[in-house]
N, C-alpha and C positions, 0 to 999 in steps of 0.2 A: 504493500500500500504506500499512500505516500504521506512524507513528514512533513510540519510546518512549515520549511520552506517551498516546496511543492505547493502547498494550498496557496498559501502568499502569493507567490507566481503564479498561478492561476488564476488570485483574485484581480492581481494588477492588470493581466492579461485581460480581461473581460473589461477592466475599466475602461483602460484604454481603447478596444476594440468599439467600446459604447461609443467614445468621445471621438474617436477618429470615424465614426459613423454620423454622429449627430454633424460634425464639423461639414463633412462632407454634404450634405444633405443641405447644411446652410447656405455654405458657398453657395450649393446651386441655383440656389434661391434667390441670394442674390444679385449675381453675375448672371445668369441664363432664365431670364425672365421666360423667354419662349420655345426655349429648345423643349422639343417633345411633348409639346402642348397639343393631344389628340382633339381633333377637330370633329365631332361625333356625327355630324352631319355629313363629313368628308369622307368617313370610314363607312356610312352609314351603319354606325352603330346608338343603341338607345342604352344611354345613361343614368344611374339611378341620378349623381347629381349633372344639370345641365351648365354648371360654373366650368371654364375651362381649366386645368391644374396643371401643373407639369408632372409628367410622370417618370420622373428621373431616381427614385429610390433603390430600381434593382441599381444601380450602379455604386452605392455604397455598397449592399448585398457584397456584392462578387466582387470589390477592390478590396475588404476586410477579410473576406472567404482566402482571397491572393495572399494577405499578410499573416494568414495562420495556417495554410501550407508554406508559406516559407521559415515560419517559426518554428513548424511541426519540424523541419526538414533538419532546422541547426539544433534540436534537440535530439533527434533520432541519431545526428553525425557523432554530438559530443556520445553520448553512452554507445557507439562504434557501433549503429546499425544503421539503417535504410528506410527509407519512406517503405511504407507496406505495397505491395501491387493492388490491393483493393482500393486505397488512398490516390494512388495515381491514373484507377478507373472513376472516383468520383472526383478529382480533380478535370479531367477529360469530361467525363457527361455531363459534369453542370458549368464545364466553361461550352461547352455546346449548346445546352440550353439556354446559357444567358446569350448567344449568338443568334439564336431562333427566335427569343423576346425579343433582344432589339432588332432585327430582321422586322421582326412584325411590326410593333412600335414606329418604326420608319417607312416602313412600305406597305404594310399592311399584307402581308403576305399569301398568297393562293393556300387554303385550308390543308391541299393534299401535300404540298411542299412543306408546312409546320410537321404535318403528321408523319412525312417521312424524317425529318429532322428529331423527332418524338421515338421513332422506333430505332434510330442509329445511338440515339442516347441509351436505352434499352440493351444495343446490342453490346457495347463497348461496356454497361458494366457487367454483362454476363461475362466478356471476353477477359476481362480483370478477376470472374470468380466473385462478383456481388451477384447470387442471385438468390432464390428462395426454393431452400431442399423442403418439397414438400412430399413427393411421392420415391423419391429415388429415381425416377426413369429421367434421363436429362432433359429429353423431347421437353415433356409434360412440363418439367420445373423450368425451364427456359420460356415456356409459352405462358407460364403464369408469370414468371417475373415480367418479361413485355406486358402484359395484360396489364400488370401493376404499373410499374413505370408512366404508362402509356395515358392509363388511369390515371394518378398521381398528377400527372403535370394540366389534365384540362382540370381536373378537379379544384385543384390550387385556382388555378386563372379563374373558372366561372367562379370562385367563391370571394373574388375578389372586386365587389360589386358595393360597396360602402364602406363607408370611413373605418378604420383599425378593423376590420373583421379578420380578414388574412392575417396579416402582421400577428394578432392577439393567437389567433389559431396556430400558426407555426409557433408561436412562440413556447407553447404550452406543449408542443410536441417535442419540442427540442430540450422546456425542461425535463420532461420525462424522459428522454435517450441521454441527459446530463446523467441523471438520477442513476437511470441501468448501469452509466457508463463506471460513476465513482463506486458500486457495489456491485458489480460481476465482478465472479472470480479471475478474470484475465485481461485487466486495465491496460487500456491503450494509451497511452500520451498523446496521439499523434491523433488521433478520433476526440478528445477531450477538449483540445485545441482549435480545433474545429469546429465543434459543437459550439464551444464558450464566445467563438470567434463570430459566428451566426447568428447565434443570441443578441449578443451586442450589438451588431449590427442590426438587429431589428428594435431593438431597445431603444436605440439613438437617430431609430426610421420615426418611430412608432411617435415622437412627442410632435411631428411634421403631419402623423395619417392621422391621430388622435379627432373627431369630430369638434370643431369643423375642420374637415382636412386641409393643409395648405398645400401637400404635394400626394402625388400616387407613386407606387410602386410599380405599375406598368407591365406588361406583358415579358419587359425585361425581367422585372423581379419575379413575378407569377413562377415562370419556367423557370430560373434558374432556382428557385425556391421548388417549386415542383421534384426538378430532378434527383435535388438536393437531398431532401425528405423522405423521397423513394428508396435513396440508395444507405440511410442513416436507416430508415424503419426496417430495412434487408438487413443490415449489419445485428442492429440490435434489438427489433421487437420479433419478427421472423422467423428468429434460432431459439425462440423458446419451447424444447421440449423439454418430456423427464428423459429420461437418459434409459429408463426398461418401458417406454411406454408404443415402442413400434413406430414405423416408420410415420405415416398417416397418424396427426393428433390434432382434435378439435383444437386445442391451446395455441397451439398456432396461428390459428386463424382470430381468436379472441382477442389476444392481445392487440396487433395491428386495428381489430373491427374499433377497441375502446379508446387505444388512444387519439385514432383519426375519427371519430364519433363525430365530431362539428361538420367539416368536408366530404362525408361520407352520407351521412345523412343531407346535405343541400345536394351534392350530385342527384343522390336517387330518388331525391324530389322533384329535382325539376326534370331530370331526365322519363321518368314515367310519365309526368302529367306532359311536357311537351312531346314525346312520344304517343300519348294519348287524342294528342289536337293534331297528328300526323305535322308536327313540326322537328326541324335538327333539333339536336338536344345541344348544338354547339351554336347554336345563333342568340346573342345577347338580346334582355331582356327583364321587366319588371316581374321577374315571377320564381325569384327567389325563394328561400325560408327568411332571408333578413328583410326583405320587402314587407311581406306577408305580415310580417312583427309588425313593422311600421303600421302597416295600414288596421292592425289591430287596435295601436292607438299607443303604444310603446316608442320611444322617441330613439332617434338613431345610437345614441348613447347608450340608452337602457336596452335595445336591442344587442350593442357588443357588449353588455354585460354579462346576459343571459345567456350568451354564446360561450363566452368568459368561463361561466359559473358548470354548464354542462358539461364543457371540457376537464376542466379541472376535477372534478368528481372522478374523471377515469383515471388521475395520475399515482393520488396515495391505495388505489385500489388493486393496479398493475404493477407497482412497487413490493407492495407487501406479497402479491404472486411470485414475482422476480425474486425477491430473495428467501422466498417459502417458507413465511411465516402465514402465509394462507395454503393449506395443502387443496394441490390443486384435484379435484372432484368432476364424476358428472354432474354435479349441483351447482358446482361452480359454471362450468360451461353454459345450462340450463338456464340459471341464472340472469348471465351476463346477457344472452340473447334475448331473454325473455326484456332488460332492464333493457338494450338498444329499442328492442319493437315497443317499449310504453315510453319512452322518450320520443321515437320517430312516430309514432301513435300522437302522441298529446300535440306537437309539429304541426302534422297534418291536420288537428284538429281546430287549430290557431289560423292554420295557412285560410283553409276552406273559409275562418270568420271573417279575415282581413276581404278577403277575397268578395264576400259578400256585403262589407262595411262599403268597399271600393267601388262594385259596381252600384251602391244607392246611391252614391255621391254623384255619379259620373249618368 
């Protein structure tokens, strides 16, 4: 484990990575009044807000993500080892993805050119050995890690539809893979740093996204956030089995469903019901689960709180799994799905009233 001066280091590390994010973030704001100011008319895209913002956030994102692979690198040199090959696959997929964001961000990109940008990210960290042992058979566990991946980064982006919603979502996912990281038995430095590096970075986004926002994170941050996340949930929520429990384990699948519970539940909301109005489930739109808050009568604040508060609920819960002071059960699995569907249950039953408050108005 590590001694006092290790946490030290750690903490200053986070400090700083906050302060070299917020700083960055400023400048922009200052200096680059217009640069990547989405024009929603131009994109023909519909905005929850119609104020124009600059969406210049992923670029602290991924300059801070830079400065803690290179930090990770002179710590792995000094105790005479090597950046890991998994590190050097999600260093490669989410500098791809943040090429794909601002790609989009600037050009607005043709859907099937994202998508293939989407599935190469997918394939580079299979090819690094990030992927998700689920069944044994490589086929099979390669076509779910893409599935994930793939999943993972629209998922990010469509959730990224109001003030701090993302931002607060990743953030609570990343402290829970902190959490895994400083209590599984085989601690990474080089994964921690990283972790702690992206936090901050969202940390010192987040007082910029905070309602009323003054700036977005952008299709830049979305995907490289996306990919980011996919390849940290592979690493560490993914590999949760018992160790005599056979190849094939619910647990596996629990973990990931609870701690991406926020983004998990808006995808399959809106992708059903716009799948049901025979619309893409990838064309933007007022028909969120944060919308739906709103129009419930919930103010965009108290909307990212209650996002806030249901996330949080999965972290001391998947912790105390993690280090098996909850033995894990088919009660527990039972459980856990049963508490997703009355969470995604109560949702939908919010969504339907906004939805019905909205069309009396209009």
């Amino acid at each position: 484990m590590f001694d006092q001066l290790d946490i030290v280091l750690f903490i200053v590390f986070f400090v700083i990575s906050t302060f070299v994010s917020f700083l960055i973030n400023w400048l922009f704001l200052r200096f680059t009044r217009n640069l990547s100011q989405k024009n929603n008319e131009d994109l023909n895209q519909e905005r929850w807000s119609a104020e124009v913002k600059p969406s210049l956030g992923g670029f602290s994102f991924f300059i801070v993500f830079l400065i803690s692979i290179s930090i990770a690198s002179i710590f792995a040199q000094e105790m005479g080892g090597v950046i890991n090959k998994q590190v050097i696959g999600i260093l490669a997929a989410s500098t791809l993805g943040f090429i794909i964001g601002l790609a989009d961000d600037t050009y607005n990109t043709n859907p099937l050119v994202k998508f293939m940008g989407q599935l190469t990210c997918a394939f580079i960290l299979i090819l690094m050995d990030v992927y998700i042992p689920v069944t044994g058979n490589l086929a099979i566990d390669y076509g779910i890690t893409t599935l994930w991946v793939i999943g993972l980064m629209n998922s990010i982006n469509m959730l990224d539809n109001m003030d701090g919603i993302t931002s607060t979502a990743s953030m609570t996912i990343l402290l829970t893979a902190i959490i895994f990281a400083f209590t599984g038995e085989a601690v990474n430095t080089n994964y921690i740093m990283l972790l702690l590096g992206v936090f901050g970075s969202l940390l010192g986004f987040l007082y910029f996204n905070w309602n009323p926002a003054k700036m977005y994170m952008g299709d830049t941050g979305s995907q490289f956030l996306g990919v980011f996340l996919a390849a940290i949930s592979i690493i560490f929520f993914w590999q949760e089995k018992d160790l005599y429990g056979g190849m094939f384990q619910i647990k596996q699948f629990v973990i990931p469903m609870l701690v991406f519970i926020v983004p998990l539940m808006d995808t399959l909301t809106v992708s059903v019901r716009r799948l049901m109005r025979k619309q893409s489930p990838f064309v933007g739109g007022r028909d969120h689960t944060t919308h739906h808050l709103v129009f419930f009568g919930f103010t965009e604040k108290q909307t990212a709180w209650i996002l806030i508060l249901i996330a949080s609920v999965s972290i001391p819960f998947v912790t105390l799994l993690h280090i098996g002071f909850i033995e894990w059960t088919w009660h527990i699995s039972l459980g856990s799905f049963i508490y997703f569907a009355l969470v995604f249950g109560v949702m939908q039953k919010v969504y339907n009233i906004g939805k019905q408050k909205l069309e009396a108005k209009t």
